[in-house]
PAVODREN-261282 format. One record per residue (C-alpha): x, y, z; residue number from 1. Coordinates in steps of 0.5 Angstrom, whole numbers, padded with zeros to 4 digits. Layout:
// PAVODREN-261282
+-------+-------+-------+-------+
:  east : north :    up : pamar :
+-------+-------+-------+-------+
:     X :     Y :     Z :   NUM :
...
+-------+-------+-------+-------+
***
This chain:
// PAVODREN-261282
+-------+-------+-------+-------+
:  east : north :    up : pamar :
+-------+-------+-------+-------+
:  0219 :  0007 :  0085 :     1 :
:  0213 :  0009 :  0087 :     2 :
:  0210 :  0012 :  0080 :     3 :
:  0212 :  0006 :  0077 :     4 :
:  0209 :  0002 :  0082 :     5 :
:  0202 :  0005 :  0081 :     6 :
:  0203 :  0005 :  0073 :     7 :
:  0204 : -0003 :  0073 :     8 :
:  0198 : -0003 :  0078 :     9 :
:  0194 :  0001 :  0073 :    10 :
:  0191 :  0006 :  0079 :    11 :
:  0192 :  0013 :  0080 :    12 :
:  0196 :  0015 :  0085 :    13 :
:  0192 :  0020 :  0090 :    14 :
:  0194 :  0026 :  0090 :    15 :
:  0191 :  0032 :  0096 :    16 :
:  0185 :  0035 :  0092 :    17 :
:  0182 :  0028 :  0091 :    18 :
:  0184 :  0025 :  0097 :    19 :
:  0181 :  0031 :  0101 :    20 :
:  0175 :  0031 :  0097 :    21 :
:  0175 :  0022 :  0099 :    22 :
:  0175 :  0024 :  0106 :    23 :
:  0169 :  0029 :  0105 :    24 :
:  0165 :  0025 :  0101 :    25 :
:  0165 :  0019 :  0106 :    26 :
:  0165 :  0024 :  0112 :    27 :
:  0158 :  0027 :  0109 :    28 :
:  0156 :  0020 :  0107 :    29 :
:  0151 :  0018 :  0113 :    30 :
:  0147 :  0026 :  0112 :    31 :
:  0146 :  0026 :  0104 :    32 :
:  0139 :  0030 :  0102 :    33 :
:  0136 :  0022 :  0101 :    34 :
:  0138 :  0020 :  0109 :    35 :
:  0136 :  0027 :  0112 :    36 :
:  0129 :  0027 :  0109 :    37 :
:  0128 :  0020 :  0112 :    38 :
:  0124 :  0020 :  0118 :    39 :
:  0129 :  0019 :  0125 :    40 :
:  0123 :  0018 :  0129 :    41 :
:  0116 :  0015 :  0126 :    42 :
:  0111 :  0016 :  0132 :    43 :
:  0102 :  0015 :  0131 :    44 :
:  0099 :  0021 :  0133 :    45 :
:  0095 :  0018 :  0136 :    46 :
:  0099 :  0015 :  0141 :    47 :
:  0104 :  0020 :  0142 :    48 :
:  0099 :  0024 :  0145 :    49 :
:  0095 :  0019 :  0148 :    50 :
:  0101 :  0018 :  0152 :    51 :
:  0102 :  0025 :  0154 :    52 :
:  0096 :  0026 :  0156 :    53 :
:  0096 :  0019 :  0161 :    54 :
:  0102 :  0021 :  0164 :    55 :
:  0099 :  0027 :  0168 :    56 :
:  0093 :  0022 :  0169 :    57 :
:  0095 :  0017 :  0172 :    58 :
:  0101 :  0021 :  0177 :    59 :
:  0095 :  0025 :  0179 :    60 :
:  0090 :  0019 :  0180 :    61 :
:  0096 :  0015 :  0184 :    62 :
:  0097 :  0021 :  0189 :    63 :
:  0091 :  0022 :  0190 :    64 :
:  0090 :  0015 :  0192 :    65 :
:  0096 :  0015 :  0197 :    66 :
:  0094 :  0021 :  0199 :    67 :
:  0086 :  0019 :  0200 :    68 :
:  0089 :  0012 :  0204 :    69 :
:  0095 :  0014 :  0208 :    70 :
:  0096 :  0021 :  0209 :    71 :
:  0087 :  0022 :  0211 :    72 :
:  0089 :  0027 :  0216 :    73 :
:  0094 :  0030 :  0214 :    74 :
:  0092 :  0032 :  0207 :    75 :
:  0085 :  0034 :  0208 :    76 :
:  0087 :  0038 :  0214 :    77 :
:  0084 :  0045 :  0213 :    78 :
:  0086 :  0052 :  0217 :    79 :
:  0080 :  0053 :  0221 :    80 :
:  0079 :  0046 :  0223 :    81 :
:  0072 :  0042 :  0219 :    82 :
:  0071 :  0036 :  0217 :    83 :
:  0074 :  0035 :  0209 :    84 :
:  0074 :  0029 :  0206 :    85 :
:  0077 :  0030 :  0199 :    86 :
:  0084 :  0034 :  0198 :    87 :
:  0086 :  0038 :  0194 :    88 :
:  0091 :  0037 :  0188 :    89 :
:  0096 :  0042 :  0192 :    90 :
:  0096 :  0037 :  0199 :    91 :
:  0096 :  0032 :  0195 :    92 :
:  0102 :  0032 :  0191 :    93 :
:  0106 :  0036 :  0197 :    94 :
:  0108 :  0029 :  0201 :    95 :
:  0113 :  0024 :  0200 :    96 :
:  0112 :  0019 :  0196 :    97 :
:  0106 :  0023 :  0192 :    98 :
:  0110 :  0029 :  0190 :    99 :
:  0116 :  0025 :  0186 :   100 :
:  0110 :  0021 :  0183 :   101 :
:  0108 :  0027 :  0181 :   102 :
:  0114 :  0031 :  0179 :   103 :
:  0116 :  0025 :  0175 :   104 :
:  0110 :  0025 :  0172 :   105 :
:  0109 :  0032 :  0169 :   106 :
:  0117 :  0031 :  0168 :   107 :
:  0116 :  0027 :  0162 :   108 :
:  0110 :  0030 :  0160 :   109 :
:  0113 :  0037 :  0159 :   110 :
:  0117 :  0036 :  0153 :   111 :
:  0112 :  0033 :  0148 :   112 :
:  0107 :  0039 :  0151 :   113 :
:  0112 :  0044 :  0147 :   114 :
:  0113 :  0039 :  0141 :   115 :
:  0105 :  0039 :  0140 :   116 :
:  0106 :  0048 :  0141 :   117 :
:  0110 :  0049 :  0136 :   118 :
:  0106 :  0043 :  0132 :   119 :
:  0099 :  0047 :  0133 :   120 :
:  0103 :  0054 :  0131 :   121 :
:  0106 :  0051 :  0125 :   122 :
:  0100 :  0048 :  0123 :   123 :
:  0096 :  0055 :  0125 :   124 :
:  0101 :  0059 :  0120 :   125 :
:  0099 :  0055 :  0114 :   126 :
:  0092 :  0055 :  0115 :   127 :
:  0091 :  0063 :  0116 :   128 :
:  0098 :  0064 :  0112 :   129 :
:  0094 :  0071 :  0109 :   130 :
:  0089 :  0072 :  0115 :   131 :
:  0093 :  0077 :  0119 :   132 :
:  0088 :  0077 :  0126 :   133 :
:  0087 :  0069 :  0125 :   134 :
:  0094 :  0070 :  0125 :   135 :
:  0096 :  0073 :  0131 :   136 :
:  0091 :  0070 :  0135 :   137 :
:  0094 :  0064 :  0133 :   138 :
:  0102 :  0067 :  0136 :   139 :
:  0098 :  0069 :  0142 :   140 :
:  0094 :  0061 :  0143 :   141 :
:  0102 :  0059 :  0142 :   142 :
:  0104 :  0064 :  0147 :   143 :
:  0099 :  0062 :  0152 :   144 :
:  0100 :  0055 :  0151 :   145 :
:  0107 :  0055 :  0153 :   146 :
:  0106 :  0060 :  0159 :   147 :
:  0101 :  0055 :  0162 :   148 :
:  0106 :  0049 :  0160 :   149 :
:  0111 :  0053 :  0164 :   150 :
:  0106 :  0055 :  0170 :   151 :
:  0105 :  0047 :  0170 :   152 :
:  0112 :  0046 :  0172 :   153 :
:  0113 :  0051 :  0176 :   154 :
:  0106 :  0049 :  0182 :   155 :
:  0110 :  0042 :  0180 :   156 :
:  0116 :  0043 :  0183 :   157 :
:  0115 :  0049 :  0188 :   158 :
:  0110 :  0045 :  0193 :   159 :
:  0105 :  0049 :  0196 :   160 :
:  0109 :  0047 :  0202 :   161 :
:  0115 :  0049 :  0201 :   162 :
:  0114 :  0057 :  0198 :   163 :
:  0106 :  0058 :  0198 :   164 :
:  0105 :  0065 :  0195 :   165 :
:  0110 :  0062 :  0188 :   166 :
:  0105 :  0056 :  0188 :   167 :
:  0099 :  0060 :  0188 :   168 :
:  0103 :  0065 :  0183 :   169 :
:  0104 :  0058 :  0179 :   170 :
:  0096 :  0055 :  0179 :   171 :
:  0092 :  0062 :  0178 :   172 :
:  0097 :  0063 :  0173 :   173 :
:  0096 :  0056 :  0170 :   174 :
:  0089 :  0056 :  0170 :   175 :
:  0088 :  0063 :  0167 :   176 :
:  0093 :  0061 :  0161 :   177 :
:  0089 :  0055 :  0160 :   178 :
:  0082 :  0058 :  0159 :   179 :
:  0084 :  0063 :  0155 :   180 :
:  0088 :  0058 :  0151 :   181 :
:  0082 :  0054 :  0150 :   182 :
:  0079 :  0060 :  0148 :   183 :
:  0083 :  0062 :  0143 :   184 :
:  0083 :  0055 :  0140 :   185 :
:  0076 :  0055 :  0140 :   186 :
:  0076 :  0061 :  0135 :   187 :
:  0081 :  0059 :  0131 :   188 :
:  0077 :  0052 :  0130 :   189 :
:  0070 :  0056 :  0129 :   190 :
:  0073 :  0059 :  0123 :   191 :
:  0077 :  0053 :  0120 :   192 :
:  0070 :  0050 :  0121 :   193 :
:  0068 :  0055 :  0117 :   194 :
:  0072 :  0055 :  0111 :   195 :
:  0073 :  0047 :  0112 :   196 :
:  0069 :  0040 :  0110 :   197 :
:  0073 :  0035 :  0114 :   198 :
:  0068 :  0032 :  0119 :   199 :
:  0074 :  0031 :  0124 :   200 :
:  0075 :  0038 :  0125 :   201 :
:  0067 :  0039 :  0125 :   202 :
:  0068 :  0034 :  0131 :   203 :
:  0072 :  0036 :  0134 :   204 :
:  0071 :  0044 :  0133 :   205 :
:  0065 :  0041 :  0138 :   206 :
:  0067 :  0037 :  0142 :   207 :
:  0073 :  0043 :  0145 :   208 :
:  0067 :  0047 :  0146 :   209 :
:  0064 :  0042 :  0149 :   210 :
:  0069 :  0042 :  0155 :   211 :
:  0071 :  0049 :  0155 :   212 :
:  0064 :  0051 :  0158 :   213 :
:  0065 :  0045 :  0162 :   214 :
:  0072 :  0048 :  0164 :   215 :
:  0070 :  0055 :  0165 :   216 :
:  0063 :  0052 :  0169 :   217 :
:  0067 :  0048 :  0173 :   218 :
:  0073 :  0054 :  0175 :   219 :
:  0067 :  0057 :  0177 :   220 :
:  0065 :  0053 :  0182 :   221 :
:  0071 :  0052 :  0185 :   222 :
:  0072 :  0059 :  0185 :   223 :
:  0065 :  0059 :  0190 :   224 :
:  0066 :  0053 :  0194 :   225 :
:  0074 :  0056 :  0196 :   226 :
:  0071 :  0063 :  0198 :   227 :
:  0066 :  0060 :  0201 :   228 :
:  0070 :  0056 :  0205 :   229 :
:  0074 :  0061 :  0207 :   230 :
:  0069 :  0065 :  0208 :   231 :
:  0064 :  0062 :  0213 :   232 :
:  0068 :  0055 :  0215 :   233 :
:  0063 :  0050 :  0213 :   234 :
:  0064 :  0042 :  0214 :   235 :
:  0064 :  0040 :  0207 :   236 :
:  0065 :  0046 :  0203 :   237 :
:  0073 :  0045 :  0202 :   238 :
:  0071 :  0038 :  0198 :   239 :
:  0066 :  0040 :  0194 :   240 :
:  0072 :  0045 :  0192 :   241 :
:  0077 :  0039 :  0191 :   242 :
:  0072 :  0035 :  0187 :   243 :
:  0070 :  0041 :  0182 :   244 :
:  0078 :  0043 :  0182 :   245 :
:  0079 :  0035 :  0180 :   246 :
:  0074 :  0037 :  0174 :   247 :
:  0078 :  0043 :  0172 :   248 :
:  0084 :  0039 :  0171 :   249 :
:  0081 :  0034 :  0167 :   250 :
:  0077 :  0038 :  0162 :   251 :
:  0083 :  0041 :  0161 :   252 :
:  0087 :  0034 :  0159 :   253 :
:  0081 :  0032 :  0155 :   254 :
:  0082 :  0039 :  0152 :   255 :
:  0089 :  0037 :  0150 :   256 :
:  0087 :  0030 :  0147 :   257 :
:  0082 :  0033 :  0142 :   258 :
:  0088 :  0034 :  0138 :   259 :
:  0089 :  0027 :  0136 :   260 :
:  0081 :  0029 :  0132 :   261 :
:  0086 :  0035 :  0129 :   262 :
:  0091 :  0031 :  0126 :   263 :
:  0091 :  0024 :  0125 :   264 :
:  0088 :  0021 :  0119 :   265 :
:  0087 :  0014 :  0116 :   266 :
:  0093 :  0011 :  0113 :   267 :
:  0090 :  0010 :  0108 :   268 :
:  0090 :  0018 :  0106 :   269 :
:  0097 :  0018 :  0107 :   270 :
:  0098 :  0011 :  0103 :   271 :
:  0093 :  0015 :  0097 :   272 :
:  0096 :  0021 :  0097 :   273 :
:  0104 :  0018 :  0096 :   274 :
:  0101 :  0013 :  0092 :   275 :
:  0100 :  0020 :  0087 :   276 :
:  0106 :  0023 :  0088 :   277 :
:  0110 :  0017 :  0086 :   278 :
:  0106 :  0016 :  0079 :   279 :
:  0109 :  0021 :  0073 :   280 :
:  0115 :  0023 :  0075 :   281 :
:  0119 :  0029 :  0071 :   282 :
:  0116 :  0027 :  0065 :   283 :
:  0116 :  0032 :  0059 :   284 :
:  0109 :  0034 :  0057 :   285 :
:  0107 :  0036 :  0050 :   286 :
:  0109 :  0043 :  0048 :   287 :
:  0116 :  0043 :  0052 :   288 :
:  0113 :  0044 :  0059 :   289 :
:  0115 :  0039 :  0064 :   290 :
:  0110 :  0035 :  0069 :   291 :
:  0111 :  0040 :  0075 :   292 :
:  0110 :  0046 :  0071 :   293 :
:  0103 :  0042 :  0068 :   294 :
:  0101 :  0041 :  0076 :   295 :
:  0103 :  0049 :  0077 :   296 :
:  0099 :  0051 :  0072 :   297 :
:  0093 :  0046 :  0072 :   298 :
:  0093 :  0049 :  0081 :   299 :
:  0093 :  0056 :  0078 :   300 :
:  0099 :  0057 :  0083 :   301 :
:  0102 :  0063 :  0080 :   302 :
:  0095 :  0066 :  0078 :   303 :
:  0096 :  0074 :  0080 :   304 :
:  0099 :  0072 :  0087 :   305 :
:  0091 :  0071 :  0090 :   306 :
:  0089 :  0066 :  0095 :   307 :
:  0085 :  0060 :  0092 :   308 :
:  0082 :  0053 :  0096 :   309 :
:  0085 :  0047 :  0094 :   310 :
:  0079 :  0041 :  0094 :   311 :
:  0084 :  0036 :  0091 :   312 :
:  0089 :  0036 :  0099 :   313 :
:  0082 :  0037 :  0104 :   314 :
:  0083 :  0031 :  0108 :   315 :
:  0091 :  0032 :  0107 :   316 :
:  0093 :  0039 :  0111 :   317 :
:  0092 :  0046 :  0109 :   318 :
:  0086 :  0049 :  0106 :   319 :
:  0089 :  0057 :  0104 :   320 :
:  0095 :  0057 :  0099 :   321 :
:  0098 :  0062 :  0098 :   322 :
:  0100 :  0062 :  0089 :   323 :
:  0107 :  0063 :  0089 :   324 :
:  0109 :  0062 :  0095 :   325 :
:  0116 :  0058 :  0097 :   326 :
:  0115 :  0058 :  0103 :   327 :
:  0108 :  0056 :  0105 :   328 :
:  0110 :  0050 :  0099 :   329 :
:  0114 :  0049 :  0105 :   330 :
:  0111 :  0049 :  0110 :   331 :
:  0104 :  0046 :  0107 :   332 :
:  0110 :  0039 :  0106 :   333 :
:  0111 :  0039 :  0113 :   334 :
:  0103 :  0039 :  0115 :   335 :
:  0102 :  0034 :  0110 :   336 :
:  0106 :  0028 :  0113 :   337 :
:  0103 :  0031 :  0121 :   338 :
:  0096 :  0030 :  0118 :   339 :
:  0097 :  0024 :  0116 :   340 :
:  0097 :  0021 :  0123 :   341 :
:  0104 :  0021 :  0123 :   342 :
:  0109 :  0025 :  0128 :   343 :
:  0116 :  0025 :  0124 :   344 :
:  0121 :  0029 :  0126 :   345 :
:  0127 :  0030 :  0120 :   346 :
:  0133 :  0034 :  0120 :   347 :
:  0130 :  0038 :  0114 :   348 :
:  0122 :  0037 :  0117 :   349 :
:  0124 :  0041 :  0123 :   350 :
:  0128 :  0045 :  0120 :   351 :
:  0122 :  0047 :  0115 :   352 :
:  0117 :  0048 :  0120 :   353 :
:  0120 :  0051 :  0127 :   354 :
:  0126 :  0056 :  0124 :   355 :
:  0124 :  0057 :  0116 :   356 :
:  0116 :  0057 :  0117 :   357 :
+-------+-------+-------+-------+
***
């Protein structure tokens, strides 16, 4: 009865294998390769990392505030008992309510730091794909970069008046890790800027000097006025401690936000550059060679494995190629779309840029 039932029907009955393969098919549906490449989160560069960076901004300034208006006396106190008229960023962010102001703050603040870390290491590995001391200069950058995000979470929830010695342990590492990360940074910029046109790079390769050496002055000079407070317990000295130690801090997060120079390009480049990639699709050329293998051999992509500048893409991303090399195609694809002031985040994007790359 059923056979017959789907003979006069004209529909063939199901049998497992076609039912299974139903069932995986519309399970499979929402992840096809079209929906993967399709960006889950579109995000401005721009304003991806100016928020991140307002948020330690506006906590620190608002604790600051609370701290100079309601808690005077307790947060500029000193342990040899002077005048002091401006404290530190520890007291500051030791009392209630500034002390949740300012964890909530560095909270949401933390998660795109360690986006923008991988971004930077991503980046930098593309860039210096055949210079090995660049290369692990670039791992050590990454490395510092972390260590100075976790320092940071560590003086934010350990209070200097909750365990001391693990705060201090967390600001002296903080700022180590961030200077010598400037540093570093600086380097690999210098010689980006060597080898690259942009005048984005150019000014932004100038302006993280710029504020290292504001940095490193400022460091210096918190580091006289606190000895010589502790030394001689003069009146004032602990404020002008603070006052440099406010400097450091923000150099530091003017630093951060340079990054916007290094990867946000006008929409109008993004608009152009998929415009080309749209045009000619798979068509055959004159002599049997399809459209990709005419635009590899005009590249010079697989010319004795060498390293060649590829003009046409300067203002896209990358500025060594390695010829031949899948993976740094790979890799050059994901820098592309965070060059041009965009911040996707894909599942086959992550994939390529943090695990394959």
């Amino acid at each position: 009865m059923p056979s017959s039932t789907a003979a006069v029907s004209g529909k063939k009955p199901l049998n497992r294998n076609s039912f299974a393969a139903y069932l995986i098919k519309m399970l499979h549906l929402p992840y096809s390769s079209l929906d993967r490449d399709r960006p889950l989160i579109k995000i401005p560069f721009n304003v991806f990392v100016t928020g991140m960076v307002l948020l330690p901004v506006s906590g620190l300034l608002l604790s600051l505030f609370i701290s100079i208006v309601y808690h005077f006396e307790d947060a500029n106190y000193t342990h040899c008992h002077v005048a002091n008229y401006l404290p530190s960023i520890s007291a500051a962010i030791s009392r209630v309510p500034e002390l949740y102001i300012w964890r909530f703050c560095i909270g949401l603040h933390s998660a795109p730091r360690f986006l923008l870390a991988a971004t930077y290491l991503a980046f930098y590995r593309v860039r210096f794909a055949a210079r090995l001391p660049e290369l692990l200069l670039s791992w050590l950058a990454f490395a510092c970069n972390l260590a100075e995000n976790c320092a940071l979470l560590l003086l934010t929830y350990v209070a200097s008046t909750e365990i001391y010695t693990v705060h201090k342990a967390g600001f002296l590492t903080f700022i180590v890790s961030s200077q010598l990360y400037m540093l570093m940074t600086c380097r690999l910029w210098y010689v980006i800027k060597s080898h690259y046109v942009s005048k984005e790079e150019v000014i932004s390769y100038r302006w993280k000097v710029r504020l290292l050496l504001f940095n490193l002055s400022c460091c210096g000079a918190a580091a006289y006025f606190f000895r010589r407070h502790n030394k001689h317990c003069e009146a004032g000295v602990y404020t002008f401690f603070a006052l440099f130690e406010y400097l450091v801090v923000f150099s530091n997060m003017a630093f951060h936000t340079t990054s916007i120079m290094d990867f946000a390009q006008r929409r109008e480049d993004e608009a152009r550059q998929r415009g080309k990639k749209g045009r000619n699709p798979d068509k055959k050329k004159e002599g049997g060679r399809s459209m990709q293998s005419e635009k590899r051999a005009r590249a010079g992509w697989r010319d004795e494995g060498r390293l060649e500048e590829d003009a046409g893409r300067r203002r896209a991303g990358t500025v060594w190629k390695v010829k031949g090399s899948r993976r740094a195609d790979r890799m050059e694809a994901v820098c592309d779309t965070l060059g041009h002031g965009w911040l996707c985040v894909t599942t086959l994007q992550w994939e390529n840029c943090f695990l394959t790359g």
